[in-house]
Structures are given as C-alpha cells and as structure tokens.
N, C-alpha and C positions, 0 to 999 in steps of 0.2 A: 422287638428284634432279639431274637438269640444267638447269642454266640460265642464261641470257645469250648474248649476241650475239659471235662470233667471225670476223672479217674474217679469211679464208685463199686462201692461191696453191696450185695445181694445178701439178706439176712437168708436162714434158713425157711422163712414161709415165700421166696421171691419177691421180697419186698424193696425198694431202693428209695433212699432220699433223695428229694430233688434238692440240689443246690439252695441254699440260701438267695442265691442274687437273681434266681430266675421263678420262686416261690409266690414272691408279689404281684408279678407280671402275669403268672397264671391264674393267680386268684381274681384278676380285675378284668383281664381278658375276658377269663370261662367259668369263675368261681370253683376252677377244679377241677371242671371238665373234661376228658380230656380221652385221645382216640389215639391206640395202639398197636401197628398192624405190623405186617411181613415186608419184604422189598427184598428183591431178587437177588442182589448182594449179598443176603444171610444177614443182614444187620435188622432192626426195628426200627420203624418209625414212629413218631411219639408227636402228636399236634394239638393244640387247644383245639373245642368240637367245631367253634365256629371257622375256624382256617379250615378245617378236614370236611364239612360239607359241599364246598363246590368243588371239591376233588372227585365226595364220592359220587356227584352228580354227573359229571364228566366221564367218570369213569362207565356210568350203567348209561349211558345215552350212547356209547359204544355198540357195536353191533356184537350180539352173543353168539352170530354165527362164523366172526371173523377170529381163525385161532390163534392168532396174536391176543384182542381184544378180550378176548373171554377167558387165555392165561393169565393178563393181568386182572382182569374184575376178578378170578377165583383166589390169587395171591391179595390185590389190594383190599378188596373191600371181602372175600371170605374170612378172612383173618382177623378183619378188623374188631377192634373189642371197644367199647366203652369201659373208662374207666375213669375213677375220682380219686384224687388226691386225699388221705386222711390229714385228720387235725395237725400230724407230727409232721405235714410235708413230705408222706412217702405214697410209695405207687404199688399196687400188686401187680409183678406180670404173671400172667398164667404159665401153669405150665407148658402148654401146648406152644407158645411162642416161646417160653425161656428154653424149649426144645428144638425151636425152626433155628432160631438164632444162637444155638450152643452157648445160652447165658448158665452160666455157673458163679462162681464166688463174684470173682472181678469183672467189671464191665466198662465202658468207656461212654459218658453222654457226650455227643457233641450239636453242639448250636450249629443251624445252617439257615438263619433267618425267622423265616415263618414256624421251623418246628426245629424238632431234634431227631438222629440220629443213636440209636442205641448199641452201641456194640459189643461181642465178646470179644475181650483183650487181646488174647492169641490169633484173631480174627484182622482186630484196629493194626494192629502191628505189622502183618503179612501182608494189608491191602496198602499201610504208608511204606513201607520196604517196597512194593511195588511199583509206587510210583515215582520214590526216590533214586529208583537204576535205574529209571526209563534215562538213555541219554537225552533225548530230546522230548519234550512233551509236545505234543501235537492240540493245538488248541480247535474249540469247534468255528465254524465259518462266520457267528455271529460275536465272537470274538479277536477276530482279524482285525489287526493295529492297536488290540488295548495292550495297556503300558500298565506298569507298576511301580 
C-alpha cells in the first residue's frame, strides 16, 4: 500500500529517487518494474507492472470506436512506458512525459494505494488550492454516509 506525500528533485538527466520507505515494497512486489503513463489531470501515474496490467487490459477491451474510450486508451496506455528502478532507487522519466506533465526541477510523489501519482509542484499546489476553496465538497454517491 502506498501512501503519502513526497516533495522530490529531478536531476538533470530526469531522473527521481524513489523514497527510501517505498524502495522495498517495489523491489518485492515488481523487482523494479514498473509502468509510467499520462492521466488527464497533467499529472503521471506511476504503478508496479503487475498492478498496471489489468488496467491496461480493461482499458483495450474498450471499444476503439467509442470517442471517449479511444481518448483514454490513446492518453492511458499510448503514453505508457516501462520502466526499471536502477540500483540507486531512481526512475528515468522520459522526456516526452516530463513534457505532458510540466515536470521540471521539483515534483510531488504522492501514494494513492495501488500506485503513485506524480506531479509538477506548481501543478500539486493549484489542484490542493482548489479543492481547499471549494466551500462545500461534494462527495460521489458511493460515498453517501461515510464518516471520518
């Protein structure tokens, strides 16, 4: 399970350390493995391979003439990249993602279970600013009566 918010620096090849307390968990899970894609938000998503194939299984069993379905297969699984953790615990992102997702120096990992969330700073910031003015948050219907 992943979780929590990690403020991280991109070297100059786009390379990013993964946190120390989430290292182990990916090495045993996927030995490293691991699948890097787009998500409509502008942010990156970041999952061991084995979590990311029944996603991208789901995703292509979609119909490619439906233009919903076929925007996402072209964002989810076009984008998608394999990637390995090296020995030091870092990640290369491509350019072409650290482009979708305006990753530059500072970036934000955050844990949401199954995977990660990758974002640009200026990005994390403006999307929790947002939801922090909503006066009222509006929950969805399969969360009707949960409590905190």
């Amino acid at each position: 399970m992943f979780r929590g918010a990690t403020s991280l620096n991109l070297d100059a090849k786009g390379r990013l350390a993964v946190p120390a307390k989430h290292r182990d968990a990916l090495l045993s899970q996927c030995a490293g493995h691991l699948v890097l894609t787009a998500h409509p938000h502008r942010c990156l998503l970041l999952y061991p391979q084995p979590a990311w194939e029944p996603i991208q299984a789901k995703m292509m069993a979609l119909s490619s003439f439906d233009r919903q379905s076929s925007s996402l297969q072209r964002l989810l699984v076009g984008f998608a990249e394999d990637i390995d953790m090296d020995s030091a615990g870092r990640l290369l992102v491509s350019p072409v993602l650290r482009e979708f997702a305006g990753l530059e120096k500072q970036a934000m990992l955050v844990g949401q279970g199954s995977h990660f969330e990758l974002w640009n700073m200026d990005a994390w910031r403006a999307q929790l600013d947002q939801v922090m003015a909503a006066d009222e948050m509006v929950l969805p219907a399969e969360l009707e009566g949960f409590s905190l």
